[in-house]
C-alpha positions in Angstrom: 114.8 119.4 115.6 111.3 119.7 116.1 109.2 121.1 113.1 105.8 123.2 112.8 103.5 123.4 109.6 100.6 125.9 109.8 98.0 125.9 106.8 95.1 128.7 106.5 95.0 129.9 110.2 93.6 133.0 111.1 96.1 135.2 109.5 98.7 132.6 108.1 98.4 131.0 105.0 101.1 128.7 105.1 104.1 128.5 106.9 106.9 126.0 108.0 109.8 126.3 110.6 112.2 124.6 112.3 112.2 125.1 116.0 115.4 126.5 117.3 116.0 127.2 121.0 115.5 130.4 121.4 113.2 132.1 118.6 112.1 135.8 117.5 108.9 136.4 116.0 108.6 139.7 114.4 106.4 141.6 112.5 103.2 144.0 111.9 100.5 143.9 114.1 97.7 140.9 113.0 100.3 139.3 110.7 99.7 136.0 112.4 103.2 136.0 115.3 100.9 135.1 117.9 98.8 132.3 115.9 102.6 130.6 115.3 103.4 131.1 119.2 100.1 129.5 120.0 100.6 127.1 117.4 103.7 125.6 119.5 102.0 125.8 122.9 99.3 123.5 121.4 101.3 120.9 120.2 104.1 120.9 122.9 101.7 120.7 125.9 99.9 117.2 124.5 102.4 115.6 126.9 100.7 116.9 129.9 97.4 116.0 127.9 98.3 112.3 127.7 99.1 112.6 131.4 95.7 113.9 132.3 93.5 112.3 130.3 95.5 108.7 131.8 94.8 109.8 135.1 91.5 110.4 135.0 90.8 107.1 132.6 92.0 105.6 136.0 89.8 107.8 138.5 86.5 107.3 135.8 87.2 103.3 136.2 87.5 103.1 140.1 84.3 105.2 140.8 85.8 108.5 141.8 83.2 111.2 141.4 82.8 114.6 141.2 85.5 114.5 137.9 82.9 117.0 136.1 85.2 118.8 133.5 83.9 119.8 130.4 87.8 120.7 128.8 87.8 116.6 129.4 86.1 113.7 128.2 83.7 112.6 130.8 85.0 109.3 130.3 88.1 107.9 128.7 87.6 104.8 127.9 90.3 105.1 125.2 93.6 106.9 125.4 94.0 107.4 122.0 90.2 108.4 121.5 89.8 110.3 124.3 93.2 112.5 123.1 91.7 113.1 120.0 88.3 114.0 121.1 90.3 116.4 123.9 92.6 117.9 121.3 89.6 119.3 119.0 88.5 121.2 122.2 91.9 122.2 122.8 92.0 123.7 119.8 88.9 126.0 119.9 90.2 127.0 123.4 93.6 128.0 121.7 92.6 129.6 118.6 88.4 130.3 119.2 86.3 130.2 116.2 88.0 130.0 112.8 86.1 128.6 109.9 88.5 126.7 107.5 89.5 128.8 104.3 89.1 127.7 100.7 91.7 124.9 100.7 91.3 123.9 104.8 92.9 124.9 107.6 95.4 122.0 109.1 98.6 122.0 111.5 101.2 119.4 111.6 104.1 119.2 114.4 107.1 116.9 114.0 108.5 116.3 117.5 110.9 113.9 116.0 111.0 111.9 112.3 108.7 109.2 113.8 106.8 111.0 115.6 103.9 113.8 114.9 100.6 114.9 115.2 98.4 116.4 112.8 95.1 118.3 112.6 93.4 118.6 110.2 89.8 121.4 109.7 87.4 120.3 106.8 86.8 123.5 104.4 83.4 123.9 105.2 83.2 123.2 109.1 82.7 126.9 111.0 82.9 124.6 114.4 84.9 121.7 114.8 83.7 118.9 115.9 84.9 115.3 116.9 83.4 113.4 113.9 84.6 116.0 111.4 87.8 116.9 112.2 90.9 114.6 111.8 93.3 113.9 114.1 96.1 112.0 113.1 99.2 110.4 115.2 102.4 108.9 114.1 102.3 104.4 114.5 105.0 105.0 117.4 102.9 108.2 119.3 99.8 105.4 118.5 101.3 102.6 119.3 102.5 103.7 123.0 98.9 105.3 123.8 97.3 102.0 122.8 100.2 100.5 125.4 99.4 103.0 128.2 95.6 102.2 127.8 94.6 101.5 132.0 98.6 102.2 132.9 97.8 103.4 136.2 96.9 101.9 139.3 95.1 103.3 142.2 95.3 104.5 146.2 93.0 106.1 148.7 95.4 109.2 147.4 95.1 108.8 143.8 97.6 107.8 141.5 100.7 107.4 142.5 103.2 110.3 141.6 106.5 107.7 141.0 104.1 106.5 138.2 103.5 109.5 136.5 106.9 110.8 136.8 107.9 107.4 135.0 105.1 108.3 132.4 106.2 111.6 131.9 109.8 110.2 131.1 108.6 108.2 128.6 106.7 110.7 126.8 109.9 112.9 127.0 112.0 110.2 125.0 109.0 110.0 122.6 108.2 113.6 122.0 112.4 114.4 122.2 111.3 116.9 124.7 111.2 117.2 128.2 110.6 121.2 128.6 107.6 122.3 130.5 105.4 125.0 128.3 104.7 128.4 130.1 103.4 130.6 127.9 103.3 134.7 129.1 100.5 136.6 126.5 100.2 140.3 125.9 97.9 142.7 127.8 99.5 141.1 131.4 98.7 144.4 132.3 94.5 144.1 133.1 95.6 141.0 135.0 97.5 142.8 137.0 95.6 145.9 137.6 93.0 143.8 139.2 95.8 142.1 141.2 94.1 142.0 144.5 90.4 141.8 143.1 90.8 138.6 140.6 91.6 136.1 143.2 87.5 136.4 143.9 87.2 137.4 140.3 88.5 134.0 139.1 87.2 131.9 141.8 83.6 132.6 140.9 84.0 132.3 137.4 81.5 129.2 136.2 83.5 126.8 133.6 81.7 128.4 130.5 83.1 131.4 131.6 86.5 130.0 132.4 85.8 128.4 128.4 85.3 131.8 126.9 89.7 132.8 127.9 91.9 131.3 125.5 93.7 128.1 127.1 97.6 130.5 126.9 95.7 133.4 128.6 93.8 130.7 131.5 97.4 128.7 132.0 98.9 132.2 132.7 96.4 133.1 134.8 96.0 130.0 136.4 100.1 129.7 136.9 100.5 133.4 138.5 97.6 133.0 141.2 99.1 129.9 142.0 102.9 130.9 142.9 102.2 134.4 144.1 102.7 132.8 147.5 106.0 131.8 146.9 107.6 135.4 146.9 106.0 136.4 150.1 109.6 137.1 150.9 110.1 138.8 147.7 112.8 137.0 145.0 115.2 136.4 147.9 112.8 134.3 149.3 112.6 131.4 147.1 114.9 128.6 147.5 116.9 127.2 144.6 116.8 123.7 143.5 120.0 121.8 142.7 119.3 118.5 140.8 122.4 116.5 139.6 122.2 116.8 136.7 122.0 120.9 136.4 124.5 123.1 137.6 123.3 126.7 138.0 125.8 129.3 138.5 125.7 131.9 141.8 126.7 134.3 139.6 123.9 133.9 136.8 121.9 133.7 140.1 123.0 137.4 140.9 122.9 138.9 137.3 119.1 137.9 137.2 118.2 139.5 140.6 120.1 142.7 139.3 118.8 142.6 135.8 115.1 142.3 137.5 116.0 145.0 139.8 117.5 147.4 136.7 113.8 146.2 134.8 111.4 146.7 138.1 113.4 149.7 139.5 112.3 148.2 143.0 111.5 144.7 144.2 108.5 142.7 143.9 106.6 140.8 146.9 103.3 139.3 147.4 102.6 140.0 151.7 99.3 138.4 152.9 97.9 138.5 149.3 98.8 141.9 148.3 101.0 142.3 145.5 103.8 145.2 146.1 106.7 147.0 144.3 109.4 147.8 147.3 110.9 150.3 146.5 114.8 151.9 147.2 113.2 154.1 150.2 111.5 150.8 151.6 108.6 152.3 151.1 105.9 150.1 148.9 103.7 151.0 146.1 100.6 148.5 145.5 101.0 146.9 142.3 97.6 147.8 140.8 98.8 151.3 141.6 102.4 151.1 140.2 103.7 152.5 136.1 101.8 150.3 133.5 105.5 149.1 132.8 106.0 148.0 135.8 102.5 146.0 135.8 103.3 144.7 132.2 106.6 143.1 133.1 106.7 141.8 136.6 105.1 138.6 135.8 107.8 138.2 133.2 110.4 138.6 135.1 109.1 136.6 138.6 108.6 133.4 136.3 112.0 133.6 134.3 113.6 134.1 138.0 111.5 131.0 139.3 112.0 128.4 136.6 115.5 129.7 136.8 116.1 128.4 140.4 114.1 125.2 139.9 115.9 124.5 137.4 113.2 122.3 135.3 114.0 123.0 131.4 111.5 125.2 130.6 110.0 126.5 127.3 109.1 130.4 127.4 106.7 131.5 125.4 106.5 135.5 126.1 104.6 138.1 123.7 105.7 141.9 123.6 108.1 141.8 126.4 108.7 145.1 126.1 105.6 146.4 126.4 105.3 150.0 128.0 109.0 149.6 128.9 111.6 152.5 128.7 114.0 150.8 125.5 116.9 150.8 128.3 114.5 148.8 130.6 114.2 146.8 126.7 117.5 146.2 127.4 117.5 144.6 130.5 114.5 142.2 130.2 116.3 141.0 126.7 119.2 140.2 128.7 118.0 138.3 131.3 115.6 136.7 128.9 119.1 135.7 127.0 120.8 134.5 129.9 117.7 132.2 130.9 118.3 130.7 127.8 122.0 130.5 128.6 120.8 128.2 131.7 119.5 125.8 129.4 115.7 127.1 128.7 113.7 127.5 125.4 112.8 131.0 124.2 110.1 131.7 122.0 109.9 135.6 121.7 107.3 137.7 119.6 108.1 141.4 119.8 107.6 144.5 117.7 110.7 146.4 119.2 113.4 147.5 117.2 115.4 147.9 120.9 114.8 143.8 121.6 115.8 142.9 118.4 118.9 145.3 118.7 120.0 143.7 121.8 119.7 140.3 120.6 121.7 141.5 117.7 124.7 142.6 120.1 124.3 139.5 122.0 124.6 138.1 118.6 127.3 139.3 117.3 129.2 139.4 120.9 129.3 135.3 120.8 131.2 135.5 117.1 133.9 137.6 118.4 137.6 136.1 118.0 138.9 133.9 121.0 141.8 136.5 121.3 139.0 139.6 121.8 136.8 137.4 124.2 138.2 138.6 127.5 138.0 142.4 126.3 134.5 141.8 124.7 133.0 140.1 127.9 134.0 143.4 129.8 131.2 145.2 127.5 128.8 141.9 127.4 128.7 139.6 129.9 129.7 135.8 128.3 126.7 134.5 130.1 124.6 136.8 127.9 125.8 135.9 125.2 123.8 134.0 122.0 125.0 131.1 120.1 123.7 131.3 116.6 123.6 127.9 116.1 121.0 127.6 118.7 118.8 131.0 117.3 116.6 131.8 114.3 114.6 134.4 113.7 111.4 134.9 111.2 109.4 138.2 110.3 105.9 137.5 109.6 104.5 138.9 106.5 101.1 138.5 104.3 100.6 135.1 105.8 103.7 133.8 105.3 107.1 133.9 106.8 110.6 134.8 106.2 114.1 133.8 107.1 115.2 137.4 109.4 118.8 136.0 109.6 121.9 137.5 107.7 123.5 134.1 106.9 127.1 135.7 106.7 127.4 137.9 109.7 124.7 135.5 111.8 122.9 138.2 113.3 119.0 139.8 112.7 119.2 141.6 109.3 119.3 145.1 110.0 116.5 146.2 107.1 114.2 144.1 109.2 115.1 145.9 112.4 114.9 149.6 110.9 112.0 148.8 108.3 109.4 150.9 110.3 112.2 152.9 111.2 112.6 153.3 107.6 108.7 154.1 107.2 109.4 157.0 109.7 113.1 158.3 108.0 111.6 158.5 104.5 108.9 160.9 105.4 111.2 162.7 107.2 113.2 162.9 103.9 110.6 163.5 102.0 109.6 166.6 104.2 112.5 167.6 104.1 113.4 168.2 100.2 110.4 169.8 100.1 111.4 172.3 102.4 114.7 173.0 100.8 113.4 172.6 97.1 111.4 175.4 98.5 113.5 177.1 99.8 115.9 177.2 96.5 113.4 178.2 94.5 112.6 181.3 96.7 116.3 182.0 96.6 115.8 182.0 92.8 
């Protein structure tokens, strides 16, 4: 099971976890839930990284030109070099400017016993730098980037894709992880607004510019302008891919489409550019001109429902999912957010609803129900919805740290997490109350 270790980051102090399938992160605003989440995208997208940075060590050394990237080394002349000068950029592109605290900031990520990376901030550095900041791989990640040094050959077309796809294998047997990373931020809804205006918006951007978005924010970005074409035929357009070895249901098939629908309350396609909500009528409302909820979760739900039918094992990394959503629309997106995870994909979740984590709770608690009750109990909850425990963890971020959310017994969200704003809310409630009464009895007196 992979394994994270976050020292003096932005908000966190210190913090380790075990990476379980499908993950909640909870908690107060600014307690650090998005540093972790980022924290993981870092370290699990180094394999695309190493396939990069190999690629164009093989471009630089046949005289291709115009390879003018300044999130790459301008040359790689070493893999293992030109990773670790690349993954000190990466990291102000992740996390911006934060100086290491008293003690240093580092991060360590196991992918496997043998295998990790490590960085590591000096205390006094504001900006990191190459020279100064450390780097550090496991012998066997070393070993094979020393061995993939000039891996690549070369045609008028580039590299050969059969090469890279045998590359990529490797580095899932090495890393223990063969998951794609697509990470979904908070605020999706700007983005959206300016559907039909950030095309040009993006396009004209200069690469400083590009530089000053975070690298989770850019990938999104990046990621949504370049599949809105495939649902120019809305969600029933798009064709699902059956590889041997995966074996998507028709029926998990259906319960997405009608949990999206339930979600959307209309259907989303992308006609000649322009971004639309059909809705029951037929009629169409532009999506820069449809409810902030709908703007906020469309992009949620088209790439759960596209990595669904393509069937590559995806991680998910989605922040506030329920942002301006009605808690019954809460519902929905938690469910097929659950059931992708059913169909073999990675969930990491940060949310600050009380309806999310109640729905994961039922899901929960649906999967421990005895055999005899199943039938009866998958009348309420859908099996495919349904959680295994063995597979979930969840953690509520507090004063730089974190804790363990899960009721060991029952294997389900403790509850006094769930209700503690709740409880905020209740006890001046209370208090208003008694004073009302006390009041009132001493009137009656």
């Amino acid at each position: 099971m992979h394994r994270l270790i976050i020292h003096q980051l932005g908000p966190i102090k210190h913090c380790e976890l075990e990476c379980s399938s499908f993950m909640t992160l909870t908690g107060f605003q600014a307690s650090g839930k998005s540093t972790i989440a980022k924290a993981v995208y870092y370290f699990r997208t180094i394999k695309e990284d190493i396939i990069e940075l190999a690629v164009r060590q093989t471009l630089n050394k046949n005289w291709i030109v115009g390879l003018e990237d300044s999130d790459y080394p301008e040359t790689v002349k070493d893999l293992e070099d030109g990773l670790k000068r690349y993954l000190v950029k990466k990291y102000m592109n992740t996390f911006g400017l934060v100086k290491g605290r008293e003690h240093g900031t580092y991060l360590e990520y196991y992918f496997t016993k043998t295998c990790f990376v490590k960085f590591i901030l000096s205390p006094d550095m504001e900006v990191p730098v190459p020279n100064e900041c450390q780097i550090i791989f496991s012998d066997e990640l070393s070993n094979f980037l020393q061995k993939k040094n000039d891996c690549f050959s070369i045609t008028p077309l580039g590299v050969p894709e059969k090469e890279k796809k045998q590359m990529y294998a490797e580095l899932y047997q090495l890393f223990d992880d063969s998951c794609i990373v697509v990470y979904i931020p908070a605020g999706r809804s700007m983005i959206t607004l300016l559907s039909q205006q950030f095309n040009y918006i993006y396009a004209t951007m200069d690469d400083s510019q590009r530089r000053s978005l975070d690298s989770c924010t850019r990938d999104y970005i990046e990621r949504t302008l370049r599949l809105k074409g495939e649902f120019s035929d809305g969600l029933y357009g798009l064709t699902p891919v059956f590889p041997e070895k995966y074996d998507l249901p028709s029926e998990s098939v259906r319960q997405a489409v009608n949990l999206i629908k339930a979600v959307l309350r209309g259907d989303y396609r992308c006609s000649k550019g322009e971004e639309q909500i059909i809705l029951a009528d037929g009629k169409y409302v532009k999506l820069n001109y449809a409810s902030s909820g709908q703007q906020e979760c469309v992009w949620i739900l088209n790439l759960l429902y596209y990595y669904l039918l393509q069937q590559k094992q995806v991680l998910f990394i989605i922040e506030e999912p329920e942002a301006h959503l009605f808690p019954e629309s809460q519902k929905y997106i938690t469910e097929l957010i659950a059931l992708v995870n059913r169909c073999g994909h990675s969930i990491i979740l940060t949310t600050h609803s009380p309806y999310v984590l109640g729905t994961l709770n039922n899901l929960l608690y649906a999967c421990t129900i005895p055999k005899q009750y199943q039938k009866k109990a998958s009348e309420i909850i859908h099996k495919s919805l349904w959680i295994d425990f063995h597979c979930f963890a969840s953690w509520f971020v507090k004063n730089g740290t974190i804790e363990n959310c899960m009721d060991e017994e029952i294997h389900m969200i403790q509850n006094e997490k769930i209700d503690e704003i709740s409880k905020v809310i209740n006890d001046d409630f209370e208090r208003l109350l008694d004073l009302q009464i006390t009041n009132e009895d001493g009137a009656n007196v």
